[in-house]
C-alpha positions as CSV (number, residue, x, y, z in Angstrom):
1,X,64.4,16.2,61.0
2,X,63.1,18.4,63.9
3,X,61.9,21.7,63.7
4,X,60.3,24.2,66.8
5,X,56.0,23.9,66.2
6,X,53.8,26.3,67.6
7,X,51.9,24.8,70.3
8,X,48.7,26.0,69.1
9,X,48.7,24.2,65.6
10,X,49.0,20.7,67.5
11,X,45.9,19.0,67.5
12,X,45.7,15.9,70.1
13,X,44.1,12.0,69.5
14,X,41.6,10.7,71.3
15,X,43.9,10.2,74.7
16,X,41.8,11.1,77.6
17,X,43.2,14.0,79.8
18,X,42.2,11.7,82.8
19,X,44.5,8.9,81.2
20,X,47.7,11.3,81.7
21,X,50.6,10.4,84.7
22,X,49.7,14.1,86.1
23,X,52.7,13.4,88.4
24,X,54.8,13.1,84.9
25,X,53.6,16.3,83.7
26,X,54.6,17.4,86.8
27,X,58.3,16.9,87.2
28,X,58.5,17.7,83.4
29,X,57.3,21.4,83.8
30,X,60.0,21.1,86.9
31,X,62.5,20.3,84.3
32,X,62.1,22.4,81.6
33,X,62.6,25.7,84.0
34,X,65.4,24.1,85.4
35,X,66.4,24.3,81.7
36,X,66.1,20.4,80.5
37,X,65.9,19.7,77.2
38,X,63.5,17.2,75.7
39,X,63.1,14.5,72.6
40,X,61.4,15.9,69.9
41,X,57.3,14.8,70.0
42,X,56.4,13.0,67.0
43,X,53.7,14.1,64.8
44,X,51.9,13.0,61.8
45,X,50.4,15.7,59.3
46,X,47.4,14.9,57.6
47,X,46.3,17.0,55.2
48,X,47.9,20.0,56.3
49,X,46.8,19.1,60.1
50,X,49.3,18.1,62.7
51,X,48.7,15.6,65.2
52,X,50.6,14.1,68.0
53,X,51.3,10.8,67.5
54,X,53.8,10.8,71.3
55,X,54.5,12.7,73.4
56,X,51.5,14.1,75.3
57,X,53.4,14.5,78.6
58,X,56.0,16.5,76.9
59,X,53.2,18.5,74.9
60,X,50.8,19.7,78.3
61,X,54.4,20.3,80.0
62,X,55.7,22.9,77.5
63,X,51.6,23.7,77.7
64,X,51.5,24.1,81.4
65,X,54.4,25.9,81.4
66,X,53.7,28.6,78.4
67,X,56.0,27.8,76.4
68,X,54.4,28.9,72.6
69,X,56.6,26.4,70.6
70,X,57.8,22.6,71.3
71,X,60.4,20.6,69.4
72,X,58.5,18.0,67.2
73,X,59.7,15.5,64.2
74,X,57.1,14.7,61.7
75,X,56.9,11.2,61.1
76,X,54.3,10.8,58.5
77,X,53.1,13.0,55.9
78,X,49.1,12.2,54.2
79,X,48.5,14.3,51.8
């Protein structure tokens, strides 16, 4: 199940900002003001903290593009 997650309570993995297709980003932020819609990221909640599992392009994106929520699915729940 998806639900809308506000941007700010994502917390990212060790993926390198230097490690992202900038040019992907890009044409995503182009998309989403032309109105696209995107795939839900996926995220895993540990202990109450959610983390992106994938999806980072779609994440720095909404990110870029101010957007205060993003759709996610949460994939794995540790409690």
């Amino acid at each position: 199940m998806s639900e809308r997650i506000h941007i700010d309570r994502l917390h990212l993995r060790r993926m390198r900002f230097k490690d992202l297709d900038h040019a992907v980003v890009k044409a995503y932020q182009q998309a989403l003001r032309g109105g696209a819609k995107f795939p839900p990221i996926e995220i895993v909640n540990i202990r109450g903290k959610l983390w992106i599992h994938e999806g980072y392009h779609r994440y720095y994106a909404h990110k870029r593009e101010g957007r205060k929520t993003i759709l996610a699915r949460n994939i794995i729940v540790y409690e």
